[in-house]
C-alpha positions as CSV (number, residue, x, y, z in Angstrom):
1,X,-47.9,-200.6,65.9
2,X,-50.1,-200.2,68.9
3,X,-53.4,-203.2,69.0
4,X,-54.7,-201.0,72.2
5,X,-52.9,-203.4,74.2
6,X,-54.8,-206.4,73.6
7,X,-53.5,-210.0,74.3
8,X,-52.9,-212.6,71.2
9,X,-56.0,-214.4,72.3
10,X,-58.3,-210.9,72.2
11,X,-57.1,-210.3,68.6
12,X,-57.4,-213.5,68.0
13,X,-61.3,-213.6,68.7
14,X,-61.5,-209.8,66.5
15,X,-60.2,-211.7,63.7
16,X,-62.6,-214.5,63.6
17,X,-65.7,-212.5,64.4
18,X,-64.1,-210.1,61.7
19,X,-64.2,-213.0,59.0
20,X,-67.6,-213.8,60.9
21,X,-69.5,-210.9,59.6
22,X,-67.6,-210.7,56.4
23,X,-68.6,-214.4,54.9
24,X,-72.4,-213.5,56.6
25,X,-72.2,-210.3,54.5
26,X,-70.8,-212.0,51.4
27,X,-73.7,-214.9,51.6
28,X,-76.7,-212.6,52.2
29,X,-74.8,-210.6,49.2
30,X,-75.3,-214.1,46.9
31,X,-78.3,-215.0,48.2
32,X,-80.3,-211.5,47.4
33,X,-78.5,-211.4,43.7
34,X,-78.9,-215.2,43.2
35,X,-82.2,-216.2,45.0
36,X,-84.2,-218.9,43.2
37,X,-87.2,-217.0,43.9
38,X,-86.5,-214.2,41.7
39,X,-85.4,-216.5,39.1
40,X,-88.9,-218.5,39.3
41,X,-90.9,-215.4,39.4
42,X,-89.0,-214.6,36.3
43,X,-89.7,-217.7,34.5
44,X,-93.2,-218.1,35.9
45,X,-93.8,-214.5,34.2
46,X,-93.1,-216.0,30.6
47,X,-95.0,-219.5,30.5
48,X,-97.5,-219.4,27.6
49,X,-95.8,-216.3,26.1
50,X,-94.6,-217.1,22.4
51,X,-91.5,-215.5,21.6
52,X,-91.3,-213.4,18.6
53,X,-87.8,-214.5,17.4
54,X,-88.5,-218.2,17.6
55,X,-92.2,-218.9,16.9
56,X,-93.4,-220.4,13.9
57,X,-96.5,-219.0,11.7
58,X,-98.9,-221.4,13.8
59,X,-97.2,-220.9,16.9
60,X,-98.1,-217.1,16.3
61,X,-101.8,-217.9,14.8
62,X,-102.5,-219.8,18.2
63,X,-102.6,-216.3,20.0
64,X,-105.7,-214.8,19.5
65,X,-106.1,-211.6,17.5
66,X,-103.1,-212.7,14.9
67,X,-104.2,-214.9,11.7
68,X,-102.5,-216.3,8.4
69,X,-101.4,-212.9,7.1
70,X,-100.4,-211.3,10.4
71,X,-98.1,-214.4,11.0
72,X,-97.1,-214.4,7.5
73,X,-96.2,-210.5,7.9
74,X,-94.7,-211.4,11.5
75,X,-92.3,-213.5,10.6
76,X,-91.2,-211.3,7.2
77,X,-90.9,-208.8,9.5
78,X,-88.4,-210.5,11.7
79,X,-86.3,-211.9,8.2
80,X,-86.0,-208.7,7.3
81,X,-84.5,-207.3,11.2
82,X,-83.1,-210.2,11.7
83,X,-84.7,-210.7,15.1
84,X,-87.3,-208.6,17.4
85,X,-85.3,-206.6,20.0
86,X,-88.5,-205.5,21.9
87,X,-92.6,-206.6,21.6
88,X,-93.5,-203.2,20.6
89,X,-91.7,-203.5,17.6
90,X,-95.2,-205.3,16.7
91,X,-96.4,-202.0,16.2
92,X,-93.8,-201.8,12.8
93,X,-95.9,-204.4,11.0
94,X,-98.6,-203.8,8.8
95,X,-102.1,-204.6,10.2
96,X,-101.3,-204.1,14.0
97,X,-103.1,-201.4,15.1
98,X,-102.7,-199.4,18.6
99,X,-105.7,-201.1,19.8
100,X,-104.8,-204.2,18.3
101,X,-101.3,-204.2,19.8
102,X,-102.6,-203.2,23.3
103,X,-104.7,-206.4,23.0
104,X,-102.0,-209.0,22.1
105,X,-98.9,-207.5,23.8
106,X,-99.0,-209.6,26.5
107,X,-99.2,-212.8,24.7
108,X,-95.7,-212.0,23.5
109,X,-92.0,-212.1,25.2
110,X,-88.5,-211.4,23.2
111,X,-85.9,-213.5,24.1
């Protein structure tokens, strides 16, 4: 096999800058799919968002625009599914409107 004639320490210096770029590659790879930014910015999104499948009935009544019997209906709701797969699922239970959905939907995340 021909190495167009270079010497040992020529291929030598190929193979290192070779493995070089490759571990540069792989770490810009991990840090783009695993930054902690994106992460944070994630998290960040969610604080003071009550989640469907874990709040209680006064968890739910603290966001505005949901009282006793909404929370009540909330939570049958989600006994009945067995959990909320998505926050527009709201729009399922009895007594959220469009209008009244378009106004809460952002107080809610389904995790």
């Amino acid at each position: 096999m021909i190495m167009f004639s270079l010497t040992q320490e020529e291929r030598r210096v190929i193979l290192f800058l070779a493995c070089v770029a490759l571990i540069g590659m792989a770490t810009d790879f991990l840090v783009k799919k695993y930054s902690p930014l994106k992460s944070l910015s994630s998290l960040t999104q969610d604080i003071g968002k009550v989640n469907l499948n874990t709040a209680d009935k006064e968890l739910l009544m603290s966001v505005s625009g949901i009282g006793e019997k909404l929370g009540a209906r909330i939570i049958e709701y989600r006994q009945k599914q067995g959990r909320f797969f998505q926050v527009e699922e709201l729009k399922n239970i009895k007594g959220i409107t469009n209008y009244k959905y378009e106004k809460i939907r952002d107080s809610f995340i389904v995790k």
